[in-house]
N, C-alpha and C positions, 0 to 999 in steps of 0.2 A: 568390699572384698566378698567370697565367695564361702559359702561353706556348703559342706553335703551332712544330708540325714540320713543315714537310712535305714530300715522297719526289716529285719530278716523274719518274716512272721512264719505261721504255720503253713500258709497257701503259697507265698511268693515272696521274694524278693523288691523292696520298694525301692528307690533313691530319688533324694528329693534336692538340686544344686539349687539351694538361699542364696540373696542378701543379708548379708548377716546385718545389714543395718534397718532393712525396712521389712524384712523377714517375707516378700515377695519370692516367689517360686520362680524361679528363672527355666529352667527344661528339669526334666526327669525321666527315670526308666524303670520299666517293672517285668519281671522275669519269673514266671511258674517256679515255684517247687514242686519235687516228685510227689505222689498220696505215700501216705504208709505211715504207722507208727513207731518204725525203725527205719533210719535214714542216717546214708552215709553223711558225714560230713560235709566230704567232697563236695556232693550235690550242690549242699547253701552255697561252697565257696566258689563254685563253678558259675550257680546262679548269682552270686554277688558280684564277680567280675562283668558279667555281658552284663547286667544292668547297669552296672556304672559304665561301662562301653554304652549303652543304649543310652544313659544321659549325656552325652560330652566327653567321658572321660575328669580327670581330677587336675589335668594338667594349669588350669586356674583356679584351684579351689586351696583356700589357706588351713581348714581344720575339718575333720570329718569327727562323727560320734556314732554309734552303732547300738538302734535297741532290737530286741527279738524276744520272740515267744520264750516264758519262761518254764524252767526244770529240766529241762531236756540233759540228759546226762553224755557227757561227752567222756571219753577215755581215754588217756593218749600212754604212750611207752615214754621209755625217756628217750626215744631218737625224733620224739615229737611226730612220731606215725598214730594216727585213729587204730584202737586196738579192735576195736567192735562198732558195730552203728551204733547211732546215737539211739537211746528211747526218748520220744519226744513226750510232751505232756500227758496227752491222750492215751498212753500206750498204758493199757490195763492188767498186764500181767503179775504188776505188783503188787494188787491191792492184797494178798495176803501177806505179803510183808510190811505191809503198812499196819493191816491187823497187830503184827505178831511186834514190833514195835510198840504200839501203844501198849499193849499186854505188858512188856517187860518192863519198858520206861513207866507208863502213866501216861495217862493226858493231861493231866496238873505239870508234870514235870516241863513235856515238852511245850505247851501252852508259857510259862513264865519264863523257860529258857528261850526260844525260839519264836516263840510270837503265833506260830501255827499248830495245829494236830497233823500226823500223818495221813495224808491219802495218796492212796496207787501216782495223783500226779506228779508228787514231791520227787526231788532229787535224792534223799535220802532211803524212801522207798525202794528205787530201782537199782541204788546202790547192795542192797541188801538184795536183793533179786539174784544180783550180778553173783555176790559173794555165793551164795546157798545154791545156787544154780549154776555159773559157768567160773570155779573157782580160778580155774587156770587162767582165765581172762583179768581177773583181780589182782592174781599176781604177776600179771606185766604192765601192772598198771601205775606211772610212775605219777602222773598229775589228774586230775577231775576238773572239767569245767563247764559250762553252760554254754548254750551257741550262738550268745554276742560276745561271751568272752574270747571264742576260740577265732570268731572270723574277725573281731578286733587283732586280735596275735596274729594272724593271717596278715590281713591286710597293713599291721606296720611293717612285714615284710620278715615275721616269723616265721615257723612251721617244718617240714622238713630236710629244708636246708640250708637252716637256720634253726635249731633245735633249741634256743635257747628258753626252758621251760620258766625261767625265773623274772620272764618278759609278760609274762599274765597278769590279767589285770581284770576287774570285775567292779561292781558298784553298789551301793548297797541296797536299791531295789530289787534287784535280783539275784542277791546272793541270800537276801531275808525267804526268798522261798524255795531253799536249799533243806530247811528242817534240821539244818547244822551250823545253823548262824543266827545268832539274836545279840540283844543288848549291846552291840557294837565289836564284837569280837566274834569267830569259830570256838564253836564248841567241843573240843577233842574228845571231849568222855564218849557224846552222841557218835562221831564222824568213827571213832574204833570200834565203838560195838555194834556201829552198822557195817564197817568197810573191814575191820579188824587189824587196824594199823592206824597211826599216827596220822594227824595230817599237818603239814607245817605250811605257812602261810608264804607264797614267795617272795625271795627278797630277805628271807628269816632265813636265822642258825641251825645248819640241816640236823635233820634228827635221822638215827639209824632206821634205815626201810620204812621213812615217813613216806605221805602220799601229797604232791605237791599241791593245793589249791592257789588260786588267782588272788594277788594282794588286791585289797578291797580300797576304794579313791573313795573321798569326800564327794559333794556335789562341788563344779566348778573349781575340781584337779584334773589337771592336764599332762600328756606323756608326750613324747616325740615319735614318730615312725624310726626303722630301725637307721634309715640314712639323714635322719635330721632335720628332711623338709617340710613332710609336715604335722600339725598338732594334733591329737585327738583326743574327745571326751571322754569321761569315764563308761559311754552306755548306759543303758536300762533297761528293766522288763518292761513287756512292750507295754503294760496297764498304765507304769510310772509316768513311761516317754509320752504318752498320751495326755494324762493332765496337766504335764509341762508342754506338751502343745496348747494345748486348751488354755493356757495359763490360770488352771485354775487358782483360785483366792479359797481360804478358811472360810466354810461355812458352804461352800460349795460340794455337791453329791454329782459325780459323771455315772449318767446312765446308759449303758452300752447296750444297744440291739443290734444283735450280731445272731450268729447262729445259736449262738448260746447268749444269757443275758449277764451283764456285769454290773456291777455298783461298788463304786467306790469313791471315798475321798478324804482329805488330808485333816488329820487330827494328830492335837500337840500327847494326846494320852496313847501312850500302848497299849495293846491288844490283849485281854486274858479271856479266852473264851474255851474254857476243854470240853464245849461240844465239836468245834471244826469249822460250825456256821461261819464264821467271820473268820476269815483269814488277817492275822496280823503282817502282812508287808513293811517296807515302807518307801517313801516315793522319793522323787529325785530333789526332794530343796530340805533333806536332814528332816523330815517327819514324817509321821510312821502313816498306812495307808491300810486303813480296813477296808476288807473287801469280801462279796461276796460272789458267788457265780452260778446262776443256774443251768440246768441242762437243755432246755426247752425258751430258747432266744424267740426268734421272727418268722420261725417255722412252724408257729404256732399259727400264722398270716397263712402259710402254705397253705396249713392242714384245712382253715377253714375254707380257704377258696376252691380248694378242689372236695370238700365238702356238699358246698354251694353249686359248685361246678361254673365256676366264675374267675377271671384274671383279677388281677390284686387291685384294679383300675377299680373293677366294680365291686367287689368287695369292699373298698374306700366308700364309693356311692352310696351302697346298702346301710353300712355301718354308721353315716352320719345323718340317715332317716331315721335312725330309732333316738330313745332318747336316753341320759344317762341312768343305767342299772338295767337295760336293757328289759325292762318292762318285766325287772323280778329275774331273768334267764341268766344262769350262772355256768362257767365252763370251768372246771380245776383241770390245767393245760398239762397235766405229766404224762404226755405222749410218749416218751424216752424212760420214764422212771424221774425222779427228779435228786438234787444236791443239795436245794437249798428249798424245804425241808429235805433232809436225809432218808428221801423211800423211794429208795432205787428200784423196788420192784411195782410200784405206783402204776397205775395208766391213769388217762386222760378218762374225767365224766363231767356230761352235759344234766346241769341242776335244775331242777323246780320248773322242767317244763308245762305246761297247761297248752289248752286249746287257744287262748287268745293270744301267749306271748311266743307262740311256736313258729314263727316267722325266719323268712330270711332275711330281714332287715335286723330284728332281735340277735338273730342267729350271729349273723356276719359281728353288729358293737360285742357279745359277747366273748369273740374269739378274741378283737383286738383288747376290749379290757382285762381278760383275762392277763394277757401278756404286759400291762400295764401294772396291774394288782399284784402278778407274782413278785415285778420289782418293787415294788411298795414294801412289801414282806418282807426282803433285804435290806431294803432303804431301814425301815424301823429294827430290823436284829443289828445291825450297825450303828443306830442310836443308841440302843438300848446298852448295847457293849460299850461305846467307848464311852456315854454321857456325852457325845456333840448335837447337836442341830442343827440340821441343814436348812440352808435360809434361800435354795436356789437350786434346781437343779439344772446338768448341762447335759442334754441330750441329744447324745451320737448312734450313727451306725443307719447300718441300709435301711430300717424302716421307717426311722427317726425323723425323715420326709416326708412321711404318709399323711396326709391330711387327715383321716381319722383318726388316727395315732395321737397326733398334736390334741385335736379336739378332743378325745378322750382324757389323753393325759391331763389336760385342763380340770375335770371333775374328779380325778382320782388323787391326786395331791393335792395339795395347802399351800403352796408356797411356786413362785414365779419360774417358769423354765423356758430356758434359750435353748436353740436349736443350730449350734454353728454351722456357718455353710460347708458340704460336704468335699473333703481332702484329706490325706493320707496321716493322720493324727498323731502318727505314731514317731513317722519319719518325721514330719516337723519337730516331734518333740526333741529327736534327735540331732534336728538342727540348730535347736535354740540350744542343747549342752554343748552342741562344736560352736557355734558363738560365742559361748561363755566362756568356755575354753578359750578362744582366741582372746577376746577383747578384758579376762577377767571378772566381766560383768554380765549377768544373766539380763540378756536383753528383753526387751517390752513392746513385742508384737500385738500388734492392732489382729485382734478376732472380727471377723467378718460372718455374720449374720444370716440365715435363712429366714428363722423366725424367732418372736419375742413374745412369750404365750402369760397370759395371766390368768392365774387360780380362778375359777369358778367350781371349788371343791364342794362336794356330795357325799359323806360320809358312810351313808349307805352302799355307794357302790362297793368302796373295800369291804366294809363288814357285811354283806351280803357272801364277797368272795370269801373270808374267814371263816363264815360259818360252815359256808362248802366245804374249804377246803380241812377244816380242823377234822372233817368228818374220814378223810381219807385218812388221817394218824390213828384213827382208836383200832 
């Protein structure tokens, strides 16, 4: 039988039509999203239908599940109409209400309740935005949800006509980074003094002029579309639906080189961190998902090759003539400002040059180890918080190919990293929960391979970039 995954992410629209038994990709469609950090609704759901038009259509598919970029605030009335554009993650308007949050509440508070600290990306954040800034928007504001909740509601054949708000449904990787949900429950003390109203869980005993949120599924709970035919998963955010692509195992760290860089992976301990560094999520198999994220991902590859004034080909070349630590030459890569450490007003400096190690070959390993080094930093505030060790890491994302990349990562970690072969990680993951969904059972797809790297760790390299970069906090 047939299932569909699919990734409603920041850029586009994925869908991915599985074997739910050999977990083989059989066709798929991918569909642009509009740019902006306010985006209608519509748009995703516009862009979800022609993508599953561009796959086949569903008309043989037995179970779909839906992950997508998380926080994005959705708003809807009770006629189940979009009251305002969504704020998607990225959309920075709110970072002073995420301030003024922490002020009131604490970061201890929201750290033990909710697993995270506020930032401008949180859904609680922009909620508070909404209220203090466009009040009259708040108060038509009958339900809140996230944009796999809503094109899930959508596509079991909810929505405007079909209003019925008490059909929402969410997950708890994605609802953990809401800043209004921890320990397994909503937290209404949070969700009122940010929204300034009740919020009641759907499905629950209504409360007067409550605000409805999405009833929250287990992993591998299943719902019906609104006409009965067919099944679907509960969704994820898209970090979650990724390591249940990945199938990742305990002990396992996914390193994501994307625009931005990610690290994370699955630990039985929750998350208490009230600096922010580590985000406590958690992922889609009921355990909790620290994570971190920096600002300054593969565009750090960019910066140097046009640097250089070189294609990323020969930047590769350059890069694996030099040899690890790049002959002493250090780059602290916060070209953007960075997150993870927290100095946002940061720039990018090239360290410890000299006349012998001022080369292009030096030049070009130090860009790419830089970008290695920064996730290392994560990697270890992520150990440090939860007390896990990772014993392997799995490394994805457009650079994660890179032959220098590979060969560096080699000396900069301690521990063996696989490189799976490159496809849509997300929407997979999606497709292993509509599997699980259908058959009960989270099934056990074969990962397919690019490469299989083993440690030839250099201890120097990191602590070279440490000492660099410690220099930019004082």
């Amino acid at each position: 039988m047939l299932v569909a995954g699919i990734d409603s992410s920041t850029q586009a629209c994925k869908v991915l039509i599985v074997d739910s038994v050999t977990g083989e990709t059989v066709r798929s469609g991918k569909v642009p999203h509009p740019d902006g950090t306010e985006i209608d609704p519509n748009d995703w759901w516009q862009a979800l239908l022609k993508a599953i038009q561009q796959a086949g259509g569903l008309d043989d598919v037995a179970a779909v599940s839906i992950a997508g970029q998380q926080h994005g605030m959705i708003l809807l009335d009770e006629n189940g109409a979009v009251v305002r554009p969504a704020l998607t993650w990225n959309d920075t308007r709110s970072a002073d209400a995420a301030k003024q949050l922490i002020a009131e509440f604490g970061a201890d508070l929201f750290a033990s309740k909710t697993g995270i600290v506020p930032v401008a990306s949180f859904t609680a954040s922009k909620l508070k935005w909404v209220l203090d800034n466009e009040p009259q928007n708040a108060e038509k504001t009958a339900a809140v949800c996230l944009p796999h909740d809503y094109l899930t509601w959508r596509l079991r054949g909810f929505g405007p006509q079909n209003n019925n708000l008490e059909e929402l449904i969410t997950d708890q990787s994605d609802v953990s980074g809401t800043a209004y949900w921890g320990n397994g429950s909503y937290c209404n003390d949070i969700f009122k003094h940010v929204f300034g109203r009740d919020l009641r869980e759907a499905g629950s005993q209504a409360l007067k002029n409550s605000v409805i949120v999405p009833r929250v599924l287990n992993p591998g709970d299943k719902v019906k579309s609104a006409d009965g035919k067919l099944d679907f998963g509960p969704g994820a955010g898209d970090n979650a639906a990724a390591g249940l692509g990945l199938n990742c195992m305990p002990g396992d760290a996914v390193m994501s080189l994307g625009t931005s860089g990610v690290v994370f992976g699955s630990s039985s301990r929750n998350v208490f961190d009230p600096t922010g560094i580590v985000a406590g999520f958690r992922d889609c198999n009921d355990n909790h998902l620290p994570l971190i994220c920096t600002l300054n991902g593969a565009r750090i590859l960019q910066a140097g090759a046009n640097l250089l004034s070189c294609n990323y080909s020969e930047l590769e070349d350059l890069a694996l003539k030099a040899p690890p630590g790049s002959n002493g030459l250090v780059l602290v890569p916060y070209f953007e400002g960075e997150r993870t450490p927290n100095l946002p007003q940061a720039k990018a400096r090239l360290e410890n040059m000299s006349l012998t190690n001022c080369t292009r070959e030096n030049t070009a390993r130090a860009f790419v180890e830089a970008l290695l080094c920064s996730m290392s930093f994560g990697l270890s505030a992520i150990e440090e918080t939860t007390g896990a060790k990772f014993t392997r890491i799995v490394m994805i994302g457009g650079a994660s190919i890179n032959k220098a990349v590979q060969e560096c990562a080699r000396s900069v970690f301690n521990v063996p990293i696989i490189v799976p072969s490159p496809t849509e990680y997300v929407a997979r993951g999606a497709a292993v929960q509509a599997a699980w969904a259908l058959s009960g059972k989270k099934p056990d797809w074969t990962l397919k391979l690019n490469a299989s790297l083993e440690s030839t760790y250099e201890p120097r390299v990191f602590q070279q970039y440490t000492a660099a970069a410690e220099k930019m906090s004082l």
